[in-house]
N, C-alpha and C positions, 0 to 999 in steps of 0.2 A: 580839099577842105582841111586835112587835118595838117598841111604843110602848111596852109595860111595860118593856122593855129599857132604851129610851133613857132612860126618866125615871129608870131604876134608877140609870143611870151619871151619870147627872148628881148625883143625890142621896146615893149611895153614897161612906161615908168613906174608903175601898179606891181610890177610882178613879183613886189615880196611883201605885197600886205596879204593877211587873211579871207578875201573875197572868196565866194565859195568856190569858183571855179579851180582856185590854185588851191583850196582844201582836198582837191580829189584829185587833182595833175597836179604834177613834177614838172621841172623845165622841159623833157624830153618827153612830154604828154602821155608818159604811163602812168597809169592808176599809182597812189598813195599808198603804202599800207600803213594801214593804224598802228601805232606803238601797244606791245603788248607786254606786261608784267609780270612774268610768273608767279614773283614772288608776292604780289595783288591780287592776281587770281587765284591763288592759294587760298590766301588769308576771307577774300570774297567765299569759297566756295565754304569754309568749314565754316564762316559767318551762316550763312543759306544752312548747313545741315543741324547746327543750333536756336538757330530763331524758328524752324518749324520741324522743331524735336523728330531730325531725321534720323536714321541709325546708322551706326557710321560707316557701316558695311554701303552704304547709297552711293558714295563714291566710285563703286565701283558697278556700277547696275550697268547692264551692257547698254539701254537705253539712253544711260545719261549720258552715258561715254560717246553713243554717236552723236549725238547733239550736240555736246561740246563739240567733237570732232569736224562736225558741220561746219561750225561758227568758227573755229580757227584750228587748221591743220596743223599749225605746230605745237598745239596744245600738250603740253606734260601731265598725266593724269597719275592722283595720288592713291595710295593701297586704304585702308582702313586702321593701320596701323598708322600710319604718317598722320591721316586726321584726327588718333586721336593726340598722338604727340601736338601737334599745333592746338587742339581743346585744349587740353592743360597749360598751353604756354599762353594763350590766350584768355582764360581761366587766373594765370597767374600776375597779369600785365595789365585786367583789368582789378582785381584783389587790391594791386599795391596802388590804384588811383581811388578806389573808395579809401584806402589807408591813407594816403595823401591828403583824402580832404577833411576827412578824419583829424586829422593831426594837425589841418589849421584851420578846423573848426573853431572860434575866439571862446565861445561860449560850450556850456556842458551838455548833455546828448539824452536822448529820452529813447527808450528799447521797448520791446514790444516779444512777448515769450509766449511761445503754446507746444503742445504737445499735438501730434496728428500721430490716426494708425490707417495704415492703408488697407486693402481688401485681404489683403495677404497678410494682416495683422502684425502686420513689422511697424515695429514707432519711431518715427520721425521728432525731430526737435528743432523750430523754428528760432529766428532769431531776427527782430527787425530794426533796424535803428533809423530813427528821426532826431533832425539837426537841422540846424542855421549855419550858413556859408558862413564868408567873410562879407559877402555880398548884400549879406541880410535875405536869402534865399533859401527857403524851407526844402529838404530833401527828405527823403523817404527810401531806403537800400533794403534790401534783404539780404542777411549779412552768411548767413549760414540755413540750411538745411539739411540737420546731420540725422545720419542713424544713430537711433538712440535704443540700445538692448535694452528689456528688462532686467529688473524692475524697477519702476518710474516713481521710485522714493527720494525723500528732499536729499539724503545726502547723494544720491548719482546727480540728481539735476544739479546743484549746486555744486560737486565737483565738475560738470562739465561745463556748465554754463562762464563759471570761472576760468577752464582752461581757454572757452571761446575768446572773453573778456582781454586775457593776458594777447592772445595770438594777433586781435586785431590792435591794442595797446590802447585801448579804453579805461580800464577800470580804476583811471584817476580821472575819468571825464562823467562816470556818470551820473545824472542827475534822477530821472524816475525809470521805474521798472511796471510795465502792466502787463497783466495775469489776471488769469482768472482763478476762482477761489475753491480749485480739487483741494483737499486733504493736505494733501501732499508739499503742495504748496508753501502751506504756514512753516513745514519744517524749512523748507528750500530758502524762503525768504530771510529766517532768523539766521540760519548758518550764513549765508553771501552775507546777510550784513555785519554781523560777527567778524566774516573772513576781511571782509574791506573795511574795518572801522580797524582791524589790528592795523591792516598798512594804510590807513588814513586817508582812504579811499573817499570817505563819504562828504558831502555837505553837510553841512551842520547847521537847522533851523531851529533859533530860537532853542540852546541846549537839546533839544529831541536832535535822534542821530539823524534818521534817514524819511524818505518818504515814496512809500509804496502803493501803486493804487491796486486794488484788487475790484474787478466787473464781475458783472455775472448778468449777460442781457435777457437771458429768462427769468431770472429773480426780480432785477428791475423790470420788466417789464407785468409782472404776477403784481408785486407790489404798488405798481401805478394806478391798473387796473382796478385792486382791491381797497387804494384811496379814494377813487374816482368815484366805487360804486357806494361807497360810504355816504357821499359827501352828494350823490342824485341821492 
């Protein structure tokens, strides 16, 4: 059977198109093997340990290892070290294509700022930017989530939030800023716009410099409430 095979493939006018049979035989009717990429499954594997916030030690879990090892014996397995080198180069490759679009986004850019404290009362400083492509395609990044030490007064936010600004090469693009309305805030807001109205940063409506929305979805929502009941 299997020499009727061979002579078939050899003889057959078919024998270099993609039919499944010659997906799995070679002329000499040994099995195929798949092409494999290291440098693919590299890139796959520390994909997989960041989309489900795996730690980077997992790499190296003796389980994963045989299971890779299962599915392809010439598998290269990488230390925790190496993954995280490729996190930051990956980290870095994707950075400069939000930068890229960033930069030919036609029109100016609208940010989104909050302050978060975790369980362990360390503060966090968000940073989110919405924009329209070239496309006319509304996007939505989160551009940063930094450690932010105290104390969380307007001049640290407003020096930081400015170093943010310069690194991604925004702060001639932008257009609104929302926040909500701590304290701390009012200073943060008047300084950035002080600081960007020096290098001409800002839009200019109608002579007024800038424009800032400040929420506060508990207050609106207290204050709807306490129209509402007015007005039964």
């Amino acid at each position: 059977m299997r020499g009727n095979l061979k002579r078939h493939s050899q003889s057959c006018v078919r024998k270099d198109t993609r039919d499944i049979g010659q997906m799995f035989f070679s002329h000499d009717m040994s099995m195929r093997k798949s092409s494999f990429d290291p440098e693919k499954f590299r890139k796959k594997l520390v994909a997989a340990v960041i989309m489900h916030d795996l730690p980077l030690s997992s790499v190296e879990y003796t389980g994963i290892r045989a299971l890779l090892s299962y599915l392809r014996e010439e598998v290269v397995f990488i230390s925790r070290n190496t993954c995280k080198a490729n996190t930051l180069k990956m980290h870095k490759r994707e950075k400069n294509k939000i930068k890229c679009m960033l930069e030919e986004a036609p029109g100016k850019i609208g940010l989104a700022f909050d302050l978060w404290t975790s369980i362990t009362t360390d503060g966090y400083l968000s940073l989110t930017v919405h924009f329209i492509d070239k496309d006319w395609e509304l996007h939505k990044r989160v551009l940063n989530f930094s450690y932010m030490p105290p104390p969380h007064r307007g001049v640290a936010l407003s020096e930081k939030v400015n170093i943010l600004l310069v690194e991604w090469g925004i702060e001639t693009k932008l257009f609104s800023l929302t926040l909500d309305n701590a304290s701390s805030n009012d200073v943060f807001v008047d300084m950035l716009k002080s600081h960007l109205n020096v290098k001409k940063s800002l839009l200019l409506l109608n002579a007024d410099i800038y424009f800032f929305l400040e929420f506060d979805i508990d207050t609106f929502e207290s204050e709807e409430l306490g129209i509402a009941s007015q007005k039964n």
